[in-house]
C-alpha positions in Angstrom: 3.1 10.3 14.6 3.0 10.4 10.9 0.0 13.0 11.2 2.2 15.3 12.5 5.8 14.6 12.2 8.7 16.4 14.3 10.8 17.2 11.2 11.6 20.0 9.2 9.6 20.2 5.7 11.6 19.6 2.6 14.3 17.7 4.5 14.3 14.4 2.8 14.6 13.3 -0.5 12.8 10.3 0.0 10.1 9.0 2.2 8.8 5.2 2.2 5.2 4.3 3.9 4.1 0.7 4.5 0.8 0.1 4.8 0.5 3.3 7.4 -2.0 5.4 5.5 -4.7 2.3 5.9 -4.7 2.5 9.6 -5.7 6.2 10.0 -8.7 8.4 10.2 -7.6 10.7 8.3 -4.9 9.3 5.5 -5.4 12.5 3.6 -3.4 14.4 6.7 -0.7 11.8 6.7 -0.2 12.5 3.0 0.0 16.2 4.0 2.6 15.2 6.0 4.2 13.6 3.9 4.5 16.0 1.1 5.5 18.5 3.8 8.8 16.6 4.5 9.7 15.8 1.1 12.1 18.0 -0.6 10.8 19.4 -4.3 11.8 16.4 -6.6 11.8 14.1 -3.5 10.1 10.6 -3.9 7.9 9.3 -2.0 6.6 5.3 -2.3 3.5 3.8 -1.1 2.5 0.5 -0.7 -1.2 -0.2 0.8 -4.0 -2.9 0.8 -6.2 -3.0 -2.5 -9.7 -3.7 -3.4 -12.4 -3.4 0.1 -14.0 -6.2 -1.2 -11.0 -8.5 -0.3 -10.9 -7.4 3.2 -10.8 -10.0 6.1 -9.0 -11.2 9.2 -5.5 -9.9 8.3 -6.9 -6.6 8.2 -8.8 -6.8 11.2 -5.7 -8.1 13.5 -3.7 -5.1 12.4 -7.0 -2.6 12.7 -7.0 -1.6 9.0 -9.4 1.3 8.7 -9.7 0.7 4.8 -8.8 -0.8 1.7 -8.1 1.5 -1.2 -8.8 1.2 -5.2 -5.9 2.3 -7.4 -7.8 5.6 -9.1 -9.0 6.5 -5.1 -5.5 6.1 -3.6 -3.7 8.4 -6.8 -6.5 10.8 -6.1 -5.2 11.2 -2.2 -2.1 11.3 -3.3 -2.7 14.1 -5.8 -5.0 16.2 -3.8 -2.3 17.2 -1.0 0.1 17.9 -4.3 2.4 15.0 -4.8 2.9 14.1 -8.5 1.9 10.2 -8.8 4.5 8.6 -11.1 3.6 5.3 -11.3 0.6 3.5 -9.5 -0.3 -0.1 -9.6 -1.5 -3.1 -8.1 0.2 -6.3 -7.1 -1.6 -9.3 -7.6 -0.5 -12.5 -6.0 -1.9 -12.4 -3.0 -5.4 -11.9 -4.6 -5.8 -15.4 -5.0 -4.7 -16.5 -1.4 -7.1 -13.2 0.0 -9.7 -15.6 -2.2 -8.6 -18.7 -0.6 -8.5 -17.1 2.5 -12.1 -16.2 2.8 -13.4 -19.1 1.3 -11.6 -21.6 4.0 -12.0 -19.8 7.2 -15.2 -20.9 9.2 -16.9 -18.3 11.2 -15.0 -19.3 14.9 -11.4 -19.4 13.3 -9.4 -17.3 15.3 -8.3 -14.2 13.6 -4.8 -14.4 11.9 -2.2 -12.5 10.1 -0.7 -12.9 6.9 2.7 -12.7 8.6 2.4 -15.6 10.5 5.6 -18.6 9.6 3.6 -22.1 8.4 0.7 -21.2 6.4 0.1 -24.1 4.0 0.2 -21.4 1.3 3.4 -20.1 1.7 5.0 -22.4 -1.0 2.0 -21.2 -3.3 2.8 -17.5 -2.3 6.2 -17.5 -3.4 5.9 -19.0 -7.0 3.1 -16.6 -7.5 5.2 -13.2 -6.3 7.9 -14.7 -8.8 5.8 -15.0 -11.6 4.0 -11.0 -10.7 7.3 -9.4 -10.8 7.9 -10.8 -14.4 4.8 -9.8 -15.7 5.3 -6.0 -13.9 8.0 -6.0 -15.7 5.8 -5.8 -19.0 2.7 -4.1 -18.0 0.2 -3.3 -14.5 -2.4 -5.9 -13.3 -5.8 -5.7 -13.8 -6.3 -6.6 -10.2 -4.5 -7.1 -6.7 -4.5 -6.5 -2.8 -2.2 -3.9 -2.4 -1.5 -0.5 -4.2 1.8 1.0 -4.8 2.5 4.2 -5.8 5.1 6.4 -6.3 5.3 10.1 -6.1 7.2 13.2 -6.7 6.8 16.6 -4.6 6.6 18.6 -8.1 9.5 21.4 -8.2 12.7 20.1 -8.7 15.2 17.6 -8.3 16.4 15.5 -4.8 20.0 16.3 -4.1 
């Protein structure tokens, strides 16, 4: 497991986690881990759910222990000593997360975002075009998943 991986340390240059570090105990290990495996000057990208207040069924179907906030998330990252880059939040799907809660009744079965058909998905789309313009210009003030990237401090991948 990603808590304690069967791999040499510094033996990759880069390492990519998808929302892993929301499903654990103890996410502070896993980034241990993976700062352990990361050469010096390796990166390492992120990508986990955002803001606890938008959690709901999604989360629940794939057992999502938490939710993080952007400054919480850096501060894990920094505290096992990986050197945070660039952190921000994407927003799109702050809007449907919204939605979501809003339209579901109280016996709707629980479902996941990756499910095909959502009436949404149209709505989805336009609005992932339109955040990765405005990235391209400056961080949102507000989204449903961090990323971060992150440098093991001490020199360059080869």
């Amino acid at each position: 497991t990603i808590l304690d991986l069967p791999l040499a340390a510094a033996s990759f240059d880069v390492v990519v986690t998808v929302t892993v570090l929301m499903m654990l105990d103890d996410d502070g290990r896993a980034a241990r881990e993976v700062h352990r495996v990361l050469r010096p000057g390796g990166v390492a990208f992120f990508l986990e759910p955002a803001l606890p207040a938008l959690r709901r069924s999604h989360d629940d179907v794939f057992s999502g222990r938490r939710r993080y906030r952007l400054r919480e998330f850096s501060s894990t990252l920094e505290e096992v000593g990986l050197s945070v880059m660039h952190a921000y939040l994407l927003a799109p799907a702050a809007v449907l997360s919204v939605a979501d809660r809003l339209r579901r009744g109280t016996n709707d079965r629980a479902r996941s975002d990756l499910e095909r058909g959502h009436a949404l998905d149209p709505v989805f789309t336009a609005l992932t075009k339109l955040e990765g313009r405005l990235l391209a210009r400056r961080n949102l003030p507000a989204g449903v998943s961090v990323v971060a990237v992150a440098t093991r401090p001490g020199g360059r991948a080869t």
